[in-house]
FILUMLUM-990365 format. One record per atom (N, C-alpha, C): residue in one letter; x, y, z; residue number from 1. Coordinates in steps of 0.1 Angstrom, whole numbers, always signed. Layout:
NODE; residuo; X; Y; Z; num
NODE; A; X; Y; Z; NUM
...
//
This chain:
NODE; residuo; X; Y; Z; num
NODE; X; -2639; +869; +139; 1
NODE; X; -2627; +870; +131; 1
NODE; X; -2623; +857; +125; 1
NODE; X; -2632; +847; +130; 2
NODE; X; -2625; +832; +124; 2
NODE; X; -2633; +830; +111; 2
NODE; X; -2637; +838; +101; 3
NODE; X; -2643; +844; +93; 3
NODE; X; -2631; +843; +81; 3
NODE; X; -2620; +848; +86; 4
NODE; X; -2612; +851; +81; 4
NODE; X; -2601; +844; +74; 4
NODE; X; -2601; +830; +80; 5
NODE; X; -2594; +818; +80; 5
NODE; X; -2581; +821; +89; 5
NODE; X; -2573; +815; +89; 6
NODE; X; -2560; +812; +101; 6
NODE; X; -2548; +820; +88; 6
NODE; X; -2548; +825; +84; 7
NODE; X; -2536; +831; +74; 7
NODE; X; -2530; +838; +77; 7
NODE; X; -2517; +837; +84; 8
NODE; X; -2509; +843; +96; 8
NODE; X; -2503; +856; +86; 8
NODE; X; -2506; +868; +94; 9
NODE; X; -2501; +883; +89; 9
NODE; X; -2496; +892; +95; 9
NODE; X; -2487; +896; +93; 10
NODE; X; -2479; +904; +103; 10
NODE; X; -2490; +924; +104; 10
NODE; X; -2490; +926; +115; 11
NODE; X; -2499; +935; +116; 11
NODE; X; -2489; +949; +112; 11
NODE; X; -2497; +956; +104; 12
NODE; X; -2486; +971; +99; 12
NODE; X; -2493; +984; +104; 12
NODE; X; -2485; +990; +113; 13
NODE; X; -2497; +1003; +114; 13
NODE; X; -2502; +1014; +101; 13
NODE; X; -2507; +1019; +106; 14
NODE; X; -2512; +1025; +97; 14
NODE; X; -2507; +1041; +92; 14
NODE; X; -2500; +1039; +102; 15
NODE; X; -2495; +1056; +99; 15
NODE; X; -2496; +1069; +106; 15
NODE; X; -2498; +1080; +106; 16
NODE; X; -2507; +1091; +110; 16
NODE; X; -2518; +1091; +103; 16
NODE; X; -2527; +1102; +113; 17
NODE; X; -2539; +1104; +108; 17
NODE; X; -2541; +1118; +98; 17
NODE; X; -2547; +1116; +90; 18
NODE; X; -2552; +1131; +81; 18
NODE; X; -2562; +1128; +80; 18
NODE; X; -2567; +1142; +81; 19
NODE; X; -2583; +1145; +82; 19
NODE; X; -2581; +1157; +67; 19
NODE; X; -2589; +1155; +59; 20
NODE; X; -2594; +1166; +52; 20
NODE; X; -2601; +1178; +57; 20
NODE; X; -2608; +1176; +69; 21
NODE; X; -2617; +1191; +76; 21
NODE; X; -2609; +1190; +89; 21
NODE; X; -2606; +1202; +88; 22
NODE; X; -2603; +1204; +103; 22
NODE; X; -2614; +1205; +115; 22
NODE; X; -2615; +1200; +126; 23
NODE; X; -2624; +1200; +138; 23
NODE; X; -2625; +1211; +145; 23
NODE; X; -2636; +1220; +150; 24
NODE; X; -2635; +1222; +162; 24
NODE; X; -2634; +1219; +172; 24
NODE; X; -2631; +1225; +178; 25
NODE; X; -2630; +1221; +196; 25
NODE; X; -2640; +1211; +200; 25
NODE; X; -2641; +1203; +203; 26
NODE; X; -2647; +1194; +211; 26
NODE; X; -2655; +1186; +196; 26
NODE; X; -2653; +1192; +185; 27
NODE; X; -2662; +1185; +173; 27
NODE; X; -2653; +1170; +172; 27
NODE; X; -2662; +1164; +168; 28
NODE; X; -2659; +1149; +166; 28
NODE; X; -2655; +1143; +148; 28
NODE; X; -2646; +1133; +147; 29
NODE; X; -2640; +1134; +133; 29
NODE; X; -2644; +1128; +124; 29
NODE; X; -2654; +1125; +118; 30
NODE; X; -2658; +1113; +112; 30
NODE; X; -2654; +1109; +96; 30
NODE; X; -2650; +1102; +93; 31
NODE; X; -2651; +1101; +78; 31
NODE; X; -2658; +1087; +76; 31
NODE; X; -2662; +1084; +62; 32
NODE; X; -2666; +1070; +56; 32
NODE; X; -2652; +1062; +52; 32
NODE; X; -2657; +1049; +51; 33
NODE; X; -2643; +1040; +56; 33
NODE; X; -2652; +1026; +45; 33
NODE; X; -2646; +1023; +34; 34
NODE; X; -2651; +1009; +29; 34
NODE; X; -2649; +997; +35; 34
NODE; X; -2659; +988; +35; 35
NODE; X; -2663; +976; +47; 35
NODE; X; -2649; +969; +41; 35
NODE; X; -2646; +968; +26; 36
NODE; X; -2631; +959; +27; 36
NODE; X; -2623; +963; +33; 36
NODE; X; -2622; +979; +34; 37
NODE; X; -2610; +981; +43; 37
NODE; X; -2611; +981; +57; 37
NODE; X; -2618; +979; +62; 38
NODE; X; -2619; +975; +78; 38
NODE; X; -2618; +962; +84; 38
NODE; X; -2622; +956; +69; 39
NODE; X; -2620; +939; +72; 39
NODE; X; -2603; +936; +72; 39
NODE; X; -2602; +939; +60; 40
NODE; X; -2587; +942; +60; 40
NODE; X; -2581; +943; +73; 40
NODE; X; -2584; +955; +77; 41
NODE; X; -2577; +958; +88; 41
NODE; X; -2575; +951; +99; 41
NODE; X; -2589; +945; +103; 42
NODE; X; -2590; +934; +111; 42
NODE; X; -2587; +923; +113; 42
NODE; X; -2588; +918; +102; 43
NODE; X; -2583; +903; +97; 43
NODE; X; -2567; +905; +102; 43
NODE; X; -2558; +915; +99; 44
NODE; X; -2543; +918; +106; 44
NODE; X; -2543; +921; +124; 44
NODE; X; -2553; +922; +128; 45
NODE; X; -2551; +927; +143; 45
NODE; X; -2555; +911; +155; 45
NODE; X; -2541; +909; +161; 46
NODE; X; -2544; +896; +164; 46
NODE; X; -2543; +898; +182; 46
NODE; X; -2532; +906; +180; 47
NODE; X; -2530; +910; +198; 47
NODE; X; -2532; +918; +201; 47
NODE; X; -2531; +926; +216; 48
NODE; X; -2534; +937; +223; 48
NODE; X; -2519; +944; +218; 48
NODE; X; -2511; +940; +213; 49
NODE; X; -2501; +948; +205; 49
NODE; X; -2501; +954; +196; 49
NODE; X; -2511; +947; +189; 50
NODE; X; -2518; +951; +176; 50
NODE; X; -2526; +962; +177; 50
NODE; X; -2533; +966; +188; 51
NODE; X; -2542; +972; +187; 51
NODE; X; -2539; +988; +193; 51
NODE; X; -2527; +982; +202; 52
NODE; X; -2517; +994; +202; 52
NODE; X; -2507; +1001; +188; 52
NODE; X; -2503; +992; +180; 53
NODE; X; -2501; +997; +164; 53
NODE; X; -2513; +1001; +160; 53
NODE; X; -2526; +998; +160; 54
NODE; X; -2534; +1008; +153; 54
NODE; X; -2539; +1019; +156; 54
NODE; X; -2530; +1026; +167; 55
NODE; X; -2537; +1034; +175; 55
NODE; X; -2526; +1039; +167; 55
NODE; X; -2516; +1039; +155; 56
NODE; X; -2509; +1054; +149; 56
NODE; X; -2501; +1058; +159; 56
NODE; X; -2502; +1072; +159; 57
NODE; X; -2494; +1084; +161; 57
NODE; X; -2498; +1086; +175; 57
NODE; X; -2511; +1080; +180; 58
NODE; X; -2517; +1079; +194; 58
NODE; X; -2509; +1074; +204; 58
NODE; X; -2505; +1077; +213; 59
NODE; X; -2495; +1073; +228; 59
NODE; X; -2503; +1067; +239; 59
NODE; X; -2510; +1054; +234; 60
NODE; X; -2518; +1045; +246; 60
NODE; X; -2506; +1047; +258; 60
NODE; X; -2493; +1045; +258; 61
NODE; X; -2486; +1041; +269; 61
NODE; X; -2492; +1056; +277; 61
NODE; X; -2483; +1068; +270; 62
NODE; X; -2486; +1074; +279; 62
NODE; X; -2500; +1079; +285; 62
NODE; X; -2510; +1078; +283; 63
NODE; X; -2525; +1077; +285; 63
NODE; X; -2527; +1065; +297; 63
NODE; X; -2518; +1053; +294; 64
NODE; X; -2519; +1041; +311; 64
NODE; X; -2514; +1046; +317; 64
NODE; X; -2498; +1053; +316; 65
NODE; X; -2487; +1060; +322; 65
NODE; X; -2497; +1071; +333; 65
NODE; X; -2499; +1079; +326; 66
NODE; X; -2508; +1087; +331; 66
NODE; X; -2521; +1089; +340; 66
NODE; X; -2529; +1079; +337; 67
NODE; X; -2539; +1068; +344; 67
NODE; X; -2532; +1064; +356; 67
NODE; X; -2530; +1054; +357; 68
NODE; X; -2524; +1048; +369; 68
NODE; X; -2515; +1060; +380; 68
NODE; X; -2501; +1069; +374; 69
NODE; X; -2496; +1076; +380; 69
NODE; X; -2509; +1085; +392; 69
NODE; X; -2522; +1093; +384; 70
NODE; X; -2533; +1096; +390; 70
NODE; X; -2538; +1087; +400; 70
NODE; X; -2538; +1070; +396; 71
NODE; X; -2548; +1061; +407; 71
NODE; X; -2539; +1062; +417; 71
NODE; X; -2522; +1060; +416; 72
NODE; X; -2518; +1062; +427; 72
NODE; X; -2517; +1072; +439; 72
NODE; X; -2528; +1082; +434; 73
NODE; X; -2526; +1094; +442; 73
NODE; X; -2537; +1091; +452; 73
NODE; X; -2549; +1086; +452; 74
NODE; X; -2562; +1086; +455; 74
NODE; X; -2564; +1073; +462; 74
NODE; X; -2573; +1073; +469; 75
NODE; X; -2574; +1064; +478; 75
NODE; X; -2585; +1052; +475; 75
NODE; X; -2593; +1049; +470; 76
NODE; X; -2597; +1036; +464; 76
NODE; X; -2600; +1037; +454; 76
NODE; X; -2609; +1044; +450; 77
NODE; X; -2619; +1044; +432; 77
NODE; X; -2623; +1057; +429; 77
NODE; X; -2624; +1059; +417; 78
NODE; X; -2632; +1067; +412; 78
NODE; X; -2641; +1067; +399; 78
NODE; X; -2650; +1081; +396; 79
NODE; X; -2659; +1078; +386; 79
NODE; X; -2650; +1082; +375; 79
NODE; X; -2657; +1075; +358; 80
NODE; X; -2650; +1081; +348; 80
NODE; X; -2648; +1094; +343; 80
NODE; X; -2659; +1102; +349; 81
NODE; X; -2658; +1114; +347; 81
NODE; X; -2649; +1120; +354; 81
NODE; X; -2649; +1115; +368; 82
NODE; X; -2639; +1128; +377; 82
NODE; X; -2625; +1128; +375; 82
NODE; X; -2627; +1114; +366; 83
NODE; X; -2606; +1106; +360; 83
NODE; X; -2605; +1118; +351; 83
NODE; X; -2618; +1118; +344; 84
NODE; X; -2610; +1123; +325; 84
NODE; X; -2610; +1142; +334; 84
NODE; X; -2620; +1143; +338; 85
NODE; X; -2620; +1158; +345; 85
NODE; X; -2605; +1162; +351; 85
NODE; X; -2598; +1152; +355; 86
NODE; X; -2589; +1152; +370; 86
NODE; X; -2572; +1153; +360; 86
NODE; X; -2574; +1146; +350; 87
NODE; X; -2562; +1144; +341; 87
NODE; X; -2565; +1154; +328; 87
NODE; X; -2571; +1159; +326; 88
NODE; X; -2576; +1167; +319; 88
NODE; X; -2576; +1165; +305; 88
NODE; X; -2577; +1153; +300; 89
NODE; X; -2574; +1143; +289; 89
NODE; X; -2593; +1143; +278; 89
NODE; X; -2588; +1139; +265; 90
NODE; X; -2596; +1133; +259; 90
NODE; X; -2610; +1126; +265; 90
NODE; X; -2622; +1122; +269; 91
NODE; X; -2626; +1108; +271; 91
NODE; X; -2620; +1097; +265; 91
NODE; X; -2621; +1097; +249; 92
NODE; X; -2616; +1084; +242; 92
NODE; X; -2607; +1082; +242; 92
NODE; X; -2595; +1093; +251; 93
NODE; X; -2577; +1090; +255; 93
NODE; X; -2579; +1084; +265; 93
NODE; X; -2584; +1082; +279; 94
NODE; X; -2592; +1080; +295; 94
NODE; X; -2595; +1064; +288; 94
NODE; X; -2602; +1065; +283; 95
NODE; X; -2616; +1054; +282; 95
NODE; X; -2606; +1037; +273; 95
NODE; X; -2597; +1048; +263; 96
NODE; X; -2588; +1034; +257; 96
NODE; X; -2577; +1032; +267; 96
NODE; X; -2569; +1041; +273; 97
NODE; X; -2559; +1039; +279; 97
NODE; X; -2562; +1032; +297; 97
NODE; X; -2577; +1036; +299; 98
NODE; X; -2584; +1023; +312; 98
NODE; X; -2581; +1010; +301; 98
NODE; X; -2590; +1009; +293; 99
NODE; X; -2593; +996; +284; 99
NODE; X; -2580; +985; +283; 99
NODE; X; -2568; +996; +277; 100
NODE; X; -2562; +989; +269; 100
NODE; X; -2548; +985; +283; 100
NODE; X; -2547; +996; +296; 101
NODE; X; -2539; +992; +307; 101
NODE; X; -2543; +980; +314; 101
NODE; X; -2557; +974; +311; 102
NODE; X; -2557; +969; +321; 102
NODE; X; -2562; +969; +335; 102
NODE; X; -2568; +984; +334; 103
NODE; X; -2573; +987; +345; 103
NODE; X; -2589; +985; +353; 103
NODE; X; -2593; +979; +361; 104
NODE; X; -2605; +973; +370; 104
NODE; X; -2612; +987; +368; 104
NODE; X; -2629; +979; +362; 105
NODE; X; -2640; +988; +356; 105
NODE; X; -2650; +982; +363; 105
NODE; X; -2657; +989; +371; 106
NODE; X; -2671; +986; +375; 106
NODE; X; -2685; +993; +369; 106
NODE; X; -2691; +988; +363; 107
NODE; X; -2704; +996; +363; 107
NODE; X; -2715; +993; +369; 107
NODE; X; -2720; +1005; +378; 108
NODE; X; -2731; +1003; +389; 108
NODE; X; -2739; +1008; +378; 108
NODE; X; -2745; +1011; +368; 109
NODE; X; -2752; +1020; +363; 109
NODE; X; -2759; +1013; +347; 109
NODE; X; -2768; +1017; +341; 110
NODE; X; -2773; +1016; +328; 110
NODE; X; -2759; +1019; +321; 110
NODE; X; -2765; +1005; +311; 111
NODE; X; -2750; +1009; +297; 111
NODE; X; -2743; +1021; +293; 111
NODE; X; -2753; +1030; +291; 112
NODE; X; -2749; +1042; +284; 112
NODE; X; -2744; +1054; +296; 112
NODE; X; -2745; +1051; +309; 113
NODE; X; -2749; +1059; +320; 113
NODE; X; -2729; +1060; +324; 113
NODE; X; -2723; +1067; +317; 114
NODE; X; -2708; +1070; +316; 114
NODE; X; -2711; +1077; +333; 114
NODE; X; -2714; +1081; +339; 115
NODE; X; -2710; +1089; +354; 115
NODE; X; -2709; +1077; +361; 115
NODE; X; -2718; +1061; +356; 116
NODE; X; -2715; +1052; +366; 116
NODE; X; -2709; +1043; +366; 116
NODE; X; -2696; +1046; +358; 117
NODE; X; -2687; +1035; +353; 117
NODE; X; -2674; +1036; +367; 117
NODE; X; -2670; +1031; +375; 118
NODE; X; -2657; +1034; +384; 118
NODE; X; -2647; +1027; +382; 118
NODE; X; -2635; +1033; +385; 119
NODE; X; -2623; +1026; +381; 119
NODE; X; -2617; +1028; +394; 119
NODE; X; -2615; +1012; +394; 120
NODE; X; -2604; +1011; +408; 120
NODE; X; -2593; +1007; +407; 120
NODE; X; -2581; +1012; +415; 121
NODE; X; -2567; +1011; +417; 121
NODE; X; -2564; +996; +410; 121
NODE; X; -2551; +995; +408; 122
NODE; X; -2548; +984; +401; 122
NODE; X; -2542; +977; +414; 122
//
């Protein structure tokens, strides 16, 4: 990002999301996105505040809210799957709302190997 020079910018969310196609069930959303505008975007995102404004219309709180309320039920760790299974949530709701809480990640497992990722109590 130091790319970008030091040009101090106040970060603006972006809004809601619109999709032109609607999804199926479990279908994933993708659109094309020009590299200026992502730079753009970037160049504005300085904090973990920020990154919670770019989550839109998206409710990171209640996703940590929800997370943690769960760790506190359970008695040391668990895997990422049995979380997102157990909360009945998104993965990418699970997986940003561990990321962005704050919450302790272990991976016993290959990179890509999502059953061996564990999250322990805070």
């Amino acid at each position: 990002m130091s790319d970008f020079g030091d040009d101090e910018k106040t970060f603006r969310p972006h809004g809601p999301h619109q999709f032109s196609n609607s999804a199926l069930h479990g279908d994933s959303v993708v659109a094309p996105v020009e590299k200026e505008k992502v730079l753009e975007m970037l160049e504005e995102v300085r904090t973990v505040e920020d990154v919670h404004k770019l989550a839109g219309d998206e409710d990171v709180q209640e996703w940590e809210n929800a997370i943690a309320y769960y760790l506190g039920n359970i008695q040391d760790e668990i895997s990422l799957p049995q979380l997102q299974r157990a909360l009945k949530m998104p993965l990418v709701e699970v997986w940003l709302g561990l990321l962005l809480g704050g919450f302790t990640l272990e991976q016993r497992g290959d990179f890509y190997d999502s059953h061996k990722i564990w999250v322990n109590k805070k």
